[in-house]
Structure formats: structure tokens, C-alpha cells
FIKOLZA-1660 file (N, C-alpha, C; in steps of 0.1 Angstrom, whole numbers, plus 5000, padded with zeros to 4 digits):
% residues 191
   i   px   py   pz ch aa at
   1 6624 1190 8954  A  X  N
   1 6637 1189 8961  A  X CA
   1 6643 1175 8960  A  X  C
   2 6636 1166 8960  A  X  N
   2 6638 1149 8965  A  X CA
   2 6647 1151 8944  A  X  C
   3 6638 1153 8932  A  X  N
   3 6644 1154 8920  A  X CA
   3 6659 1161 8919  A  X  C
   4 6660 1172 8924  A  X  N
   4 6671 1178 8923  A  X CA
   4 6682 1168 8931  A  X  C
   5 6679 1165 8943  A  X  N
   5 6686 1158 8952  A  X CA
   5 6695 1146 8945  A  X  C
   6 6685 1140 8933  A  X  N
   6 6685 1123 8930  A  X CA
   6 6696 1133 8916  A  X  C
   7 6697 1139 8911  A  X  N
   7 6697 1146 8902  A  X CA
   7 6715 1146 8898  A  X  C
   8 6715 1154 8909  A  X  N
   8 6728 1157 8917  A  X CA
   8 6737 1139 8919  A  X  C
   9 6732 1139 8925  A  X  N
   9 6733 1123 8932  A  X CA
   9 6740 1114 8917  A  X  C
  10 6731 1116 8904  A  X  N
  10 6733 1105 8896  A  X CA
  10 6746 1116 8887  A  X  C
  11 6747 1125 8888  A  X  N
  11 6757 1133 8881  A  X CA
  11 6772 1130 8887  A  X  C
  12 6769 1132 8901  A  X  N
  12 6783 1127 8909  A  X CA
  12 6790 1112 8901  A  X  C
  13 6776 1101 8907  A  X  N
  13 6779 1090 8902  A  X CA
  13 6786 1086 8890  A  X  C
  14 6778 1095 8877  A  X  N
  14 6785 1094 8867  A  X CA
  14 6794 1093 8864  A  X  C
  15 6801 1111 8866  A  X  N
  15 6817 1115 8869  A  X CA
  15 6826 1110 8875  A  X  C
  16 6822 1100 8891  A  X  N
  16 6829 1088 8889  A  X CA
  16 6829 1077 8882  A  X  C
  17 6820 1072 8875  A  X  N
  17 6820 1062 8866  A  X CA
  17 6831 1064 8860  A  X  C
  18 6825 1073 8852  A  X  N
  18 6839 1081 8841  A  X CA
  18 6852 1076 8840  A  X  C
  19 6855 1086 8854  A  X  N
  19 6867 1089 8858  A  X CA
  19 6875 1078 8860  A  X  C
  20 6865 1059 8867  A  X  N
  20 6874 1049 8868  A  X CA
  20 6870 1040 8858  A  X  C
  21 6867 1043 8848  A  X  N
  21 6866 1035 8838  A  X CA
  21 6872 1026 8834  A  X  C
  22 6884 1035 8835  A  X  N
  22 6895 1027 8829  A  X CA
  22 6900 1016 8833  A  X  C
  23 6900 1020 8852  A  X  N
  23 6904 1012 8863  A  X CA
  23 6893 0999 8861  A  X  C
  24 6882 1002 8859  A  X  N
  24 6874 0990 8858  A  X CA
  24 6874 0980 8849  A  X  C
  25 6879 0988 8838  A  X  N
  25 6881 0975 8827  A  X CA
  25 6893 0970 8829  A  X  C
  26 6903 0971 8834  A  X  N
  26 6916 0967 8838  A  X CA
  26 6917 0956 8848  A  X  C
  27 6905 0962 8859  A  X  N
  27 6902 0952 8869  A  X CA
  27 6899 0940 8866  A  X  C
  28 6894 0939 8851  A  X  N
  28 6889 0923 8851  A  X CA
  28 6901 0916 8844  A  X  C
  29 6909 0922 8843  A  X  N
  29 6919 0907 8840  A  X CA
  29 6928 0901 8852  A  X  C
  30 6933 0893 8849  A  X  N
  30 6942 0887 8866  A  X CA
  30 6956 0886 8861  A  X  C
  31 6959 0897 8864  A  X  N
  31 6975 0904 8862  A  X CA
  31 6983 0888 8864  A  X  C
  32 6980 0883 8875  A  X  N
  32 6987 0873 8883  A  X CA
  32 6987 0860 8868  A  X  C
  33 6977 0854 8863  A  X  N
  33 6974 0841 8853  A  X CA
  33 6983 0848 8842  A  X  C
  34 6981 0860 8838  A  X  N
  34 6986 0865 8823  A  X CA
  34 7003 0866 8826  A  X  C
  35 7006 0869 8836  A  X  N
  35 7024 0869 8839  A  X CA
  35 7024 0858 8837  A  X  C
  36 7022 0845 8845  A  X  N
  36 7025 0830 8842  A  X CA
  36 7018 0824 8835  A  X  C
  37 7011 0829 8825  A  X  N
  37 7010 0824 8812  A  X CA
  37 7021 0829 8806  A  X  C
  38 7026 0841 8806  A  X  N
  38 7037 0846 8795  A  X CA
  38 7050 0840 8800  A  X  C
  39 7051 0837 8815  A  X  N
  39 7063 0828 8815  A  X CA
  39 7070 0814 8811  A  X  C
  40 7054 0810 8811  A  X  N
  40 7054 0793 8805  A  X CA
  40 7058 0795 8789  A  X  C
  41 7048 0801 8782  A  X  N
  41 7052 0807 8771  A  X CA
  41 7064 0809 8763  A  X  C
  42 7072 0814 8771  A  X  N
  42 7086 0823 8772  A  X CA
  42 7094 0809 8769  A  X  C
  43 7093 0801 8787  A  X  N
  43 7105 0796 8788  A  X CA
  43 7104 0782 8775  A  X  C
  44 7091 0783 8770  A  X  N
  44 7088 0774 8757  A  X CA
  44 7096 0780 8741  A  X  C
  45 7093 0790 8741  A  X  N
  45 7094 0792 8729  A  X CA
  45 7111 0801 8726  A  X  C
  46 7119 0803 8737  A  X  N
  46 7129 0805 8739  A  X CA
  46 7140 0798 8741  A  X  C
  47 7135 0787 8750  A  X  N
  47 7141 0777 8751  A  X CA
  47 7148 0776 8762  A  X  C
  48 7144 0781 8772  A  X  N
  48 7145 0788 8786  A  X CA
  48 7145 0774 8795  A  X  C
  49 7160 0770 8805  A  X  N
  49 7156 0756 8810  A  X CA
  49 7143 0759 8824  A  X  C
  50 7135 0747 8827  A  X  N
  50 7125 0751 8834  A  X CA
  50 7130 0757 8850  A  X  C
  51 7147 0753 8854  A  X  N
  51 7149 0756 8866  A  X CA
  51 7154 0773 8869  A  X  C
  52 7154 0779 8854  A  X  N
  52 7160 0793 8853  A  X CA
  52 7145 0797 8856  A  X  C
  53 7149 0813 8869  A  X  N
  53 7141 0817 8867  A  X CA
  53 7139 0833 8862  A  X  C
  54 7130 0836 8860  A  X  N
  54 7124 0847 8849  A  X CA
  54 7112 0851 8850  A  X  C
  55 7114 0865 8848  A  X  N
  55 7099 0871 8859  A  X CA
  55 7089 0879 8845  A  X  C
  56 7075 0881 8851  A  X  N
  56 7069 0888 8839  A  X CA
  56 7061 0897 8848  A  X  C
  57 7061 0910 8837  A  X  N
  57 7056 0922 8838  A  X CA
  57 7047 0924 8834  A  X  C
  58 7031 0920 8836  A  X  N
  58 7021 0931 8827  A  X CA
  58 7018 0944 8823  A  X  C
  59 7016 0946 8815  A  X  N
  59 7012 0965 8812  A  X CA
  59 7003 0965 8800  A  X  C
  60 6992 0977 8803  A  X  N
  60 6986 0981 8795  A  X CA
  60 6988 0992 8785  A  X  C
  61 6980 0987 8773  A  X  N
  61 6988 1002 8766  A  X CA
  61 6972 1011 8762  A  X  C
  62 6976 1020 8764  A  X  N
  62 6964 1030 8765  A  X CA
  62 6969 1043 8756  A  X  C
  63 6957 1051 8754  A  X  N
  63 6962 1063 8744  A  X CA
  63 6955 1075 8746  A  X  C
  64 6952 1084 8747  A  X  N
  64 6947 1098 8753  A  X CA
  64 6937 1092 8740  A  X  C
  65 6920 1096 8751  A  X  N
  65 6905 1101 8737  A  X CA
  65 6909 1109 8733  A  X  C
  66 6913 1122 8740  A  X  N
  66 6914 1135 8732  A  X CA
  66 6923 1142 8740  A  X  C
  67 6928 1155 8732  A  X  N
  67 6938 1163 8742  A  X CA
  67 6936 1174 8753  A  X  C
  68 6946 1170 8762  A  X  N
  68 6944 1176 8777  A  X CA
  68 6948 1189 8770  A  X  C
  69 6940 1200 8781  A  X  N
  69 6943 1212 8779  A  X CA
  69 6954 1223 8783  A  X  C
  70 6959 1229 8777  A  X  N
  70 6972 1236 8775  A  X CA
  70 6976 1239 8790  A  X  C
  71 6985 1241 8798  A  X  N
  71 6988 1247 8813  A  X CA
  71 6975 1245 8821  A  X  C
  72 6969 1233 8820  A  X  N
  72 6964 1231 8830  A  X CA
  72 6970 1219 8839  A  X  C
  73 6967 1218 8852  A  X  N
  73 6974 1207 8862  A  X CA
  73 6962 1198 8862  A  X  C
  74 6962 1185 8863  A  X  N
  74 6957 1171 8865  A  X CA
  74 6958 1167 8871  A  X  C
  75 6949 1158 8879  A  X  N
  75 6951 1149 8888  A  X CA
  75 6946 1136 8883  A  X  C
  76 6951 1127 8893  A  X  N
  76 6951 1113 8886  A  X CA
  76 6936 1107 8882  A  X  C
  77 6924 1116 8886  A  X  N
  77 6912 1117 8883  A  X CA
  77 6915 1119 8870  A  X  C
  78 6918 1127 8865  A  X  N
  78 6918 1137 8857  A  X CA
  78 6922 1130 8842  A  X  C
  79 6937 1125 8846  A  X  N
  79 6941 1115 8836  A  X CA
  79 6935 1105 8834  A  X  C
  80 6929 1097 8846  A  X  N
  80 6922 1083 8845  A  X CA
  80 6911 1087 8832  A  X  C
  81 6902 1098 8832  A  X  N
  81 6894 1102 8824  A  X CA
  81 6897 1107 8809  A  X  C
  82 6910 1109 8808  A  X  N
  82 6915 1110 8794  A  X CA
  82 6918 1098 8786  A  X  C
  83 6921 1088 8796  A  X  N
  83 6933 1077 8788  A  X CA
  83 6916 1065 8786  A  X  C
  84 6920 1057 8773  A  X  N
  84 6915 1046 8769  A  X CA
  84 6925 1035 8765  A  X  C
  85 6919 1023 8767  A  X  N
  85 6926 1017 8767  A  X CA
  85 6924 1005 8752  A  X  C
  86 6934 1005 8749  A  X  N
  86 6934 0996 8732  A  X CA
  86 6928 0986 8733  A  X  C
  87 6919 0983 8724  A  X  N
  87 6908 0974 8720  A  X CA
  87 6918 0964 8709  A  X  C
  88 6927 0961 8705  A  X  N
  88 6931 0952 8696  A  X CA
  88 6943 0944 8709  A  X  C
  89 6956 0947 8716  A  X  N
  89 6957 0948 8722  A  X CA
  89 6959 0954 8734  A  X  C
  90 6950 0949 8742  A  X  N
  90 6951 0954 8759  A  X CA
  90 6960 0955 8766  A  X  C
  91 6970 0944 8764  A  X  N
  91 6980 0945 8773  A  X CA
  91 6995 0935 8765  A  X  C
  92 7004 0938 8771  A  X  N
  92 7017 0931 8767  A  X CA
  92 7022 0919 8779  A  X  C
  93 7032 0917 8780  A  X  N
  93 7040 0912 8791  A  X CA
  93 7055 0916 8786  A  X  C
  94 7061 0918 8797  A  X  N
  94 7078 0922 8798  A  X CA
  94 7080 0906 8802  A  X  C
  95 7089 0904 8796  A  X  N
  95 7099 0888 8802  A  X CA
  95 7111 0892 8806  A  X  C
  96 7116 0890 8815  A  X  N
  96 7125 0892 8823  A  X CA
  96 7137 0887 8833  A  X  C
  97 7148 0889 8832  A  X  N
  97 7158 0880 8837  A  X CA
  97 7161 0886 8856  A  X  C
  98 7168 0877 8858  A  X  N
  98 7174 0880 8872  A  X CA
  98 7179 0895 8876  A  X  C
  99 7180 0895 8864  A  X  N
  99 7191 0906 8863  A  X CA
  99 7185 0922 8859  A  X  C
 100 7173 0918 8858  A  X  N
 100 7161 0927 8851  A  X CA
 100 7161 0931 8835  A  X  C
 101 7171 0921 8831  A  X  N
 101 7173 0926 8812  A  X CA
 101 7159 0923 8810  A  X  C
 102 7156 0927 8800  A  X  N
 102 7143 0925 8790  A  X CA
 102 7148 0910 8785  A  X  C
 103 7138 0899 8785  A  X  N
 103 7141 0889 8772  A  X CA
 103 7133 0895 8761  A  X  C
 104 7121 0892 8763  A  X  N
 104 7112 0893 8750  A  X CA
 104 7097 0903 8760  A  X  C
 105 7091 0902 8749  A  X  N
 105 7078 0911 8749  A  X CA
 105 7065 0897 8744  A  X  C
 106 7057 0897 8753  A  X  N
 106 7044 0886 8751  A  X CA
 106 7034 0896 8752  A  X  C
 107 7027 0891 8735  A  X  N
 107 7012 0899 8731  A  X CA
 107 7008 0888 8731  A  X  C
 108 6991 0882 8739  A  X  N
 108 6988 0870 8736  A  X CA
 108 6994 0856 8737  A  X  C
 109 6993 0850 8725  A  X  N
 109 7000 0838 8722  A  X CA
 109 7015 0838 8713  A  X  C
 110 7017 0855 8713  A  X  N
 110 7031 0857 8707  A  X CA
 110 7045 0861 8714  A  X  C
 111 7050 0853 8717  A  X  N
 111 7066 0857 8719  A  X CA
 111 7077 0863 8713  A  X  C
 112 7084 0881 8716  A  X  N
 112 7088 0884 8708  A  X CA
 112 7100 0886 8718  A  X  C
 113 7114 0886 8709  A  X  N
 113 7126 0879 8714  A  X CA
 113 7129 0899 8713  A  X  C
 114 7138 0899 8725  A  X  N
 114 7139 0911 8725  A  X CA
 114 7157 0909 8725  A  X  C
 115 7161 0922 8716  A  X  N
 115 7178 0920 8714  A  X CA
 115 7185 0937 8716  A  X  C
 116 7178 0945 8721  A  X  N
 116 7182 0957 8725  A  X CA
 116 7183 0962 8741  A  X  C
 117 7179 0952 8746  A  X  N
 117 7173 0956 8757  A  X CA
 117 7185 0967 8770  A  X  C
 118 7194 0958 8770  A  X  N
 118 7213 0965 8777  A  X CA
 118 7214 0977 8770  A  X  C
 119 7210 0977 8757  A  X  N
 119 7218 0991 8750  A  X CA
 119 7209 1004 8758  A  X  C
 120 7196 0999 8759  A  X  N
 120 7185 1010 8756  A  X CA
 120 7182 1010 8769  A  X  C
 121 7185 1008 8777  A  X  N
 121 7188 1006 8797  A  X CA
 121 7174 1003 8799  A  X  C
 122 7169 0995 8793  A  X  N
 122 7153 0991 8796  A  X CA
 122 7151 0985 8815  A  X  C
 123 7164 0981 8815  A  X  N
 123 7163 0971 8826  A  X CA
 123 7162 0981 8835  A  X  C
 124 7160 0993 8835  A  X  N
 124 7160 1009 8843  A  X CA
 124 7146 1008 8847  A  X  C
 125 7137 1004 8838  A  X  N
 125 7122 1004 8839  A  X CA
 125 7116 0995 8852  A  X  C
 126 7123 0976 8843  A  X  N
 126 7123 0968 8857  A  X CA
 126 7124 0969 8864  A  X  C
 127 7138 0976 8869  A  X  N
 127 7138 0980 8883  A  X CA
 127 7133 0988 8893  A  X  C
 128 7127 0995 8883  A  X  N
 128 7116 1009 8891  A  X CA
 128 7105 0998 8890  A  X  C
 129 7096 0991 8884  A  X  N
 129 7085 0988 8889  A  X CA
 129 7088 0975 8899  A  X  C
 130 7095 0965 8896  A  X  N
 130 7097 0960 8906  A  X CA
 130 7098 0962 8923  A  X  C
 131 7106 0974 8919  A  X  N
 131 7111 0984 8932  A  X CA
 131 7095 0988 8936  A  X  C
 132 7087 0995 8929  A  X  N
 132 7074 1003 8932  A  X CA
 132 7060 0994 8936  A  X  C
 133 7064 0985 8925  A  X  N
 133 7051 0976 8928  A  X CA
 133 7037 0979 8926  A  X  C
 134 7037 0985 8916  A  X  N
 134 7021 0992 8909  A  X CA
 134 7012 0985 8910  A  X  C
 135 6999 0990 8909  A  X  N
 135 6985 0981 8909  A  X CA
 135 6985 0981 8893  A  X  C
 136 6990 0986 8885  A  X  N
 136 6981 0988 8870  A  X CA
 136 6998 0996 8862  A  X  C
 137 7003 0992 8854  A  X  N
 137 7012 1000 8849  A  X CA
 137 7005 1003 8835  A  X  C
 138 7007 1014 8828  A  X  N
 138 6999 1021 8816  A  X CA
 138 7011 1024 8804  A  X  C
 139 7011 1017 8793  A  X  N
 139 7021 1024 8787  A  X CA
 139 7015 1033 8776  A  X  C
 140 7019 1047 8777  A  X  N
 140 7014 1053 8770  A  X CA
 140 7019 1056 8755  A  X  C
 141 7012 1051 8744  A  X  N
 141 7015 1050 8732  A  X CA
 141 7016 1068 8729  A  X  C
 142 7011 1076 8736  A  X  N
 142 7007 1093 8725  A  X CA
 142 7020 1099 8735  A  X  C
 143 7027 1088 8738  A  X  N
 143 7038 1103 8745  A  X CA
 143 7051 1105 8736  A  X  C
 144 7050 1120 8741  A  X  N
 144 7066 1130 8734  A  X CA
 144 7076 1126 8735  A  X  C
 145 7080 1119 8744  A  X  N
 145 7095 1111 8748  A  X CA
 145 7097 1108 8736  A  X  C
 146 7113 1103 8739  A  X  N
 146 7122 1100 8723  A  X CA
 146 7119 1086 8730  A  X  C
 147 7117 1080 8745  A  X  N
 147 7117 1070 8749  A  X CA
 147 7101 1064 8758  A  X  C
 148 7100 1051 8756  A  X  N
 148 7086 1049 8764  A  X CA
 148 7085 1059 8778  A  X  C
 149 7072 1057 8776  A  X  N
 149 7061 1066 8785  A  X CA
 149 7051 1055 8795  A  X  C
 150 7050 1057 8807  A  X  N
 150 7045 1046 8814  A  X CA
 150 7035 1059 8826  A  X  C
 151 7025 1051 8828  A  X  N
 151 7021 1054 8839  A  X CA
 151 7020 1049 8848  A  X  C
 152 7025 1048 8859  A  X  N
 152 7018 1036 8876  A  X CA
 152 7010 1044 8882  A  X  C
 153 6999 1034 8887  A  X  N
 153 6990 1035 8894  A  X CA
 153 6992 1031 8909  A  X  C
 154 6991 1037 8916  A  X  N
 154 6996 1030 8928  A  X CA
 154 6984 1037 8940  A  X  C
 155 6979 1034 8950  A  X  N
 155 6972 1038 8958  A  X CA
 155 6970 1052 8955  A  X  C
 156 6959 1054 8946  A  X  N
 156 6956 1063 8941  A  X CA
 156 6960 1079 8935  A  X  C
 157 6974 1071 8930  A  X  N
 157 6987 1082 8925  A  X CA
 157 6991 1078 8912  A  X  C
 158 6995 1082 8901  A  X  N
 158 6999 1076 8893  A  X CA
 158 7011 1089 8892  A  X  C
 159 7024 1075 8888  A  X  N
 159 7034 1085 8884  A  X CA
 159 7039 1079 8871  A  X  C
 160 7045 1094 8866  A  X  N
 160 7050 1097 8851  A  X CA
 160 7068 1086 8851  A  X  C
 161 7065 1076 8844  A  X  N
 161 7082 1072 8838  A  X CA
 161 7083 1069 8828  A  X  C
 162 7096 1079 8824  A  X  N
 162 7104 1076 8813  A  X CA
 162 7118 1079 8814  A  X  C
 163 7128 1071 8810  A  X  N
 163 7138 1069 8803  A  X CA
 163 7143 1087 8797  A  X  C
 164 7153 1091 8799  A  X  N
 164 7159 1105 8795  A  X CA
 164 7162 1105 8782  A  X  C
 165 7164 1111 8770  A  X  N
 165 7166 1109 8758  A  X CA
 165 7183 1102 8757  A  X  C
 166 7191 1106 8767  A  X  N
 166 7203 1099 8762  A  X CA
 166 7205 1087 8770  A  X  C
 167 7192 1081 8774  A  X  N
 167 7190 1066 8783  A  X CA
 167 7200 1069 8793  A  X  C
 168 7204 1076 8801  A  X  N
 168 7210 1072 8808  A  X CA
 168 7204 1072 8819  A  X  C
 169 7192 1078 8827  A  X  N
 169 7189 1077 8844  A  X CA
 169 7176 1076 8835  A  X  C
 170 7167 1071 8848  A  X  N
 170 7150 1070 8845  A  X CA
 170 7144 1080 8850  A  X  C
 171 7135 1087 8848  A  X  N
 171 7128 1102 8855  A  X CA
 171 7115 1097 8858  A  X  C
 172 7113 1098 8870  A  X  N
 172 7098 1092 8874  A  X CA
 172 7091 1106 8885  A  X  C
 173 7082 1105 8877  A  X  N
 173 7078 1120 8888  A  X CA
 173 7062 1116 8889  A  X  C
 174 7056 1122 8900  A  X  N
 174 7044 1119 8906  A  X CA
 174 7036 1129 8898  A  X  C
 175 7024 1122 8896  A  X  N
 175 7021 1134 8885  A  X CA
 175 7011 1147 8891  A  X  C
 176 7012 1145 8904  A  X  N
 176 7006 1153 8912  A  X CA
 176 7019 1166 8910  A  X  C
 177 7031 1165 8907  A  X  N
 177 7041 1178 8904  A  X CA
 177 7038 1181 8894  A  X  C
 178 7032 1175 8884  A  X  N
 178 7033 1182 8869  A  X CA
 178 7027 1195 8870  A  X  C
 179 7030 1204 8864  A  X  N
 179 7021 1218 8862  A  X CA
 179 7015 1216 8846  A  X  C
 180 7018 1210 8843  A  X  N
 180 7017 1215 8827  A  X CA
 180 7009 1198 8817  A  X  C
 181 7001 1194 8818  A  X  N
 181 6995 1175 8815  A  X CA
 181 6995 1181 8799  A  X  C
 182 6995 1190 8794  A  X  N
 182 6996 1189 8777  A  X CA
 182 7004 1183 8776  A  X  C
 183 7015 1179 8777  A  X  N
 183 7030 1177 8773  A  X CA
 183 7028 1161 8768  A  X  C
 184 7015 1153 8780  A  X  N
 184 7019 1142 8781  A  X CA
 184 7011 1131 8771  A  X  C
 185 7005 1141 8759  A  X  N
 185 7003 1134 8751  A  X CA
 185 6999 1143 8738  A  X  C
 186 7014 1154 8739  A  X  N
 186 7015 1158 8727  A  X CA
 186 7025 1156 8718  A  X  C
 187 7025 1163 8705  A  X  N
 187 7036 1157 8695  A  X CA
 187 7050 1168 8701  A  X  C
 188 7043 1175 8709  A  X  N
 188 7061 1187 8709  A  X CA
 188 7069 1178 8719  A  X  C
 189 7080 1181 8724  A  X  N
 189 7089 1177 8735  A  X CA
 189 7087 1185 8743  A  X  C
 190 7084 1178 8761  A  X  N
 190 7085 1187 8767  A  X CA
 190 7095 1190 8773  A  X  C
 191 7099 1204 8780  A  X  N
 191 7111 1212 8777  A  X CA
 191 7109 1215 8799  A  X  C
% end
């Protein structure tokens, strides 16, 4: 009985392991050092004066192990267990104006000067997470959008944002509504 009991016991454990995997490896970085390293960075290699100020966004980029199955519904268990997270790079930084425009994008020790940002209403993104204030943002590299795909984590919710194909409003939905998680990291459009 005491076998079966321990049995059970380490199976649970697992399936959580699993499930926050992801969350764990994410935990060890300090969101907080990597933003102001990417701002020192920024206002260096930009040429940004030191009394302007300009905010940074971390985010991870992650990619589905394998694919969710057809009309089934997910929960944020569910996803946490599909998504891995990139081993070359882990994460970016958004640079950011007052205004929420995009400046550039920080991989590392690289600053990349961003010159689309107004056209492509990115600053739509800013303002939702700013606004939201995620524990963990996820950009997902395997999504259908014509436009980025993001996940926020937020007290144990993660919601779905992207950008509409003709940029004009941002769609953020909780992914507790979704009926359908194939969509969200397949090659079709979802409809």
C-alpha cells in the first residue's frame, strides 16, 4: 500500500515538474538586471542622452516540442508543458520610448536599431504589457499570425496577444477562452 501510495505521490510530482518547467528555467534570470543592462546598452550604442528616459521589456522566445492536439481546449498547465524555451537565444529586450515606440531590439551584447516600429503599431504591444504587467512574457516563434504571437503569464493565466493582420487593434484573449490550442502553433490561419 505504503508502494502504491509513494508511487502515485512521485507521478503527481513529476507532472508537475513538467508542467513548470518552463517557469523554472525562466525563474533564474532577473528580468529586473537584463532590462537595465539593455538600457545602458541602448542609450550607448544609440546615442541616447543619459537624461532621456527609455524603458526595456524582456521576453522569452519559446517554440512548441511538439503539436497540441486538434479541438482540444488547454489550460495554462497544459501549454506551460508544450512550450520550450530556445537554447541559442533565451530571451530579447524591447527598447522603448515614452511614447511606447519600439527603438531597437537587445539580444545579449547586441543592439538592433529598430525602424518599423509606428508603421507596424508595435507600440500596441507596449502598451498592453505595460498596461498588464506579466510575470514572464513568451514570444512565440511557431505561431500562424501574419503578426507576433506572445504569451503573458500572469497569476497563473496566460493570455494569447497578437496584433490583427491589418495592424490595426491588438487581440488579447485569455487562453482559458480558446476552444481550439491547435491553431496556436500551427502553419494554417486561424479562422
Amino acid at each position: 500500500m505504503k508502494k502504491i501510495f509513494f508511487i502515485i505521490l512521485l507521478f503527481c510530482y513529476a507532472v508537475e515538474g513538467i508542467s513548470q518547467n518552463i517557469l523554472s528555467k525562466v525563474a533564474k534570470y532577473d528580468l529586473k538586471k537584463i532590462e537595465q543592462k539593455a538600457i545602458e546598452s541602448s542609450k550607448k550604442k544609440l546615442g541616447i542622452s543619459k537624461g532621456t528616459t527609455i524603458g526595456a521589456l524582456a521576453y522569452f522566445i519559446v517554440f512548441f516540442q511538439y503539436q497540441t492536439e486538434k479541438n482540444k481546449e488547454c489550460s495554462s498547465t497544459d501549454l506551460l508543458e508544450h512550450l520550450s524555451l530556445s537554447r541559442n537565444k533565451p530571451f530579447k529586450c524591447y527598447i522603448y520610448d515614452e511614447e511606447n515606440c519600439i527603438l531597437a531590439t537587445t539580444e545579449k551584447d547586441r543592439v538592433l536599431k529598430n525602424f518599423n516600429s509606428v508603421y507596424y503599431k508595435e507600440y500596441l504591444y507596449i502598451d498592453f504589457f505595460t498596461y498588464l504587467k506579466p510575470e514572464y512574457i513568451f514570444y512565440n516563434i511557431d505561431s500562424p499570425t501574419i503578426n507576433p504571437m506572445y504569451f503573458c503569464y500572469k497569476d497563473s493565466e496566460i493570455f494569447v496577444i497578437y496584433l490583427s493582420d491589418d495592424n490595426e487593434k491588438l487581440i488579447s484573449t485569455p487562453l482559458s477562452e480558446i476552444k481550439d490550442c491547435s491553431w496556436l502553433n500551427s502553419s494554417e490561419k486561424f479562422e
